[in-house]
C-alpha positions in Angstrom: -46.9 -18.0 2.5 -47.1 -14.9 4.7 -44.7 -17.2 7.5 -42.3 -18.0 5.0 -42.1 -14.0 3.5 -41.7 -13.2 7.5 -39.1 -16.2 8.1 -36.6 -14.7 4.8 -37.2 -11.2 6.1 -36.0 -11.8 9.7 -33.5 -14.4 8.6 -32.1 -10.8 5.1 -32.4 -8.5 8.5 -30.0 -10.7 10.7 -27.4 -11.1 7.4 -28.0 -7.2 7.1 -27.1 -6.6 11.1 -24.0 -8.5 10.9 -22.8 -6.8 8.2 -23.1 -3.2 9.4 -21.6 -4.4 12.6 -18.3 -5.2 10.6 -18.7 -1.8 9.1 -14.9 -0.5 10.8 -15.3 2.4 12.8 -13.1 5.6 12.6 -9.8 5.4 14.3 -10.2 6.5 18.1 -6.7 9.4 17.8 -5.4 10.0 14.4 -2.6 12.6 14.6 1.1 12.7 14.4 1.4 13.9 17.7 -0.1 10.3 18.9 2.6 8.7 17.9 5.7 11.1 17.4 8.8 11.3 19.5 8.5 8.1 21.5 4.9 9.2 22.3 2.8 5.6 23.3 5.4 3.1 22.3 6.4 4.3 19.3 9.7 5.4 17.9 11.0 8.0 15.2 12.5 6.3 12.6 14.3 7.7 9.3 12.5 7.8 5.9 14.7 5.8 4.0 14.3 3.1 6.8 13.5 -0.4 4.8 12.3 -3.8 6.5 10.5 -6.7 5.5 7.3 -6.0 3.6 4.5 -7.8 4.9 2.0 -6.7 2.4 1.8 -4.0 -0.4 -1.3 -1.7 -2.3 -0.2 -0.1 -5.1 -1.8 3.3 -6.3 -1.5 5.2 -9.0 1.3 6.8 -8.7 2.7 5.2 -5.1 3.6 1.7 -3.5 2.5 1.7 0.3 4.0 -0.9 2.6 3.4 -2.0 5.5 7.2 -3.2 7.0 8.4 -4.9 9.5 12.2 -5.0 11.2 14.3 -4.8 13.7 14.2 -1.3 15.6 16.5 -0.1 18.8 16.4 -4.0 19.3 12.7 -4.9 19.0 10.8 -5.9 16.1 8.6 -2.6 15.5 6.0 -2.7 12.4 5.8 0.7 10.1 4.2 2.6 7.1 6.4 3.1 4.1 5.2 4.8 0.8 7.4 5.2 -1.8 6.5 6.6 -5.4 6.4 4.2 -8.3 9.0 4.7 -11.1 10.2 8.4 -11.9 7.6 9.4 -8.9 8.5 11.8 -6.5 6.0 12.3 -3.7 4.8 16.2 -3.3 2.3 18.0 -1.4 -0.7 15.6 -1.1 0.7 12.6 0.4 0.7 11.1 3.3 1.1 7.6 5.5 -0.1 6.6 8.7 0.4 3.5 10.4 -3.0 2.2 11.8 -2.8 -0.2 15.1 -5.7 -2.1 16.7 -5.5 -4.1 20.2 -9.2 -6.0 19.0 -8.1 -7.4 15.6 -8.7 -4.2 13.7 -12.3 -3.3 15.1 -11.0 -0.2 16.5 -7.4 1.5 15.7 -5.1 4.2 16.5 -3.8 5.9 14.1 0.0 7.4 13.9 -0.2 10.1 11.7 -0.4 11.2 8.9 3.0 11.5 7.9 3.7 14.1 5.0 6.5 14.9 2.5 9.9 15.6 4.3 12.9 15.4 2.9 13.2 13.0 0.6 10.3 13.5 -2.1 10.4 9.6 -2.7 9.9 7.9 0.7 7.6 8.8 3.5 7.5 6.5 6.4 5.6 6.9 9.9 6.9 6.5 13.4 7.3 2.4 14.2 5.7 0.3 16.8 7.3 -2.8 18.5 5.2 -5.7 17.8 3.2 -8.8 20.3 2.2 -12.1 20.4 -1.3 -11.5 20.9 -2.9 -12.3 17.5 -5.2 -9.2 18.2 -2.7 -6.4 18.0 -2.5 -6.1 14.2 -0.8 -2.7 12.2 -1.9 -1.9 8.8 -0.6 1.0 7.0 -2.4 3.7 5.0 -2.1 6.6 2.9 -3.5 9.6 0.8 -2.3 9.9 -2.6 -3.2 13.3 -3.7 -6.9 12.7 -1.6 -7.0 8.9 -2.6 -6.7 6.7 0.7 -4.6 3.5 0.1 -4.7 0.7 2.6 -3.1 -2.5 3.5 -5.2 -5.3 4.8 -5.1 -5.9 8.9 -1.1 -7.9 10.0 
């Protein structure tokens, strides 16, 4: 009895192990200036720049994108929020664009992005895209202190 109680113990701690290791980590540079003004790759683009979207979270009060398009001739992958219906975005929220080389382990992120301009769009800078299934965007945002994300592209 007491080799079987020892055998489901070992067998609860491995399980346990394996899923703090796919715990993510924080993002290794998170700030605008990572990413703004053709800073690593990246490029400015405007706010009311629209794309393919490659997959949506909707908040309460915001839809966040994660988009993909053509960019200064290369397909670049970006954050979009927008404000649902009769929304404008106001101080308190922001979008980031996370990118990972190691299948979203570890990131970068670009930004956060805050209100500009246009109270209903906020998009960060963009990021040409590669064949190598590991380099994966996904885009994020704080709705008035709520964090929004997409899953891993």
């Amino acid at each position: 009895m007491f080799i079987r109680k020892l055998a489901i113990f070992a067998a609860c701690s491995i399980m346990l192990s394996g899923a703090l290791n796919t715990i993510s980590a924080p993002p290794a540079a998170a700030s605008v200036e990572y990413c703004q003004g053709g800073a690593n790759g990246f490029v400015d683009i405007p706010d009311n720049l629209s794309g393919a979207s490659a997959a949506v979270t909707t908040g309460q009060w915001t839809y966040l994108h994660l988009m993909f398009g053509n960019v200064q001739g290369k397909t670049r992958g970006w954050a979009y929020l927008t404000g649902q219906s009769g929304v404008n975005l106001a101080p308190g929220f922001s979008v980031w664009l996370d990118v990972s080389t190691d299948g979203g382990r570890t990131w970068n992120q670009c930004g956060p992005f805050g209100v500009k301009g246009n109270p209903g769009i906020i998009t960060s800078a963009a990021k040409a895209t590669s064949s190598d299934p590991n380099f994966v965007f996904r885009a994020g945002a704080s709705e008035q202190g709520r964090i929004l994300l997409t899953g891993w592209h």
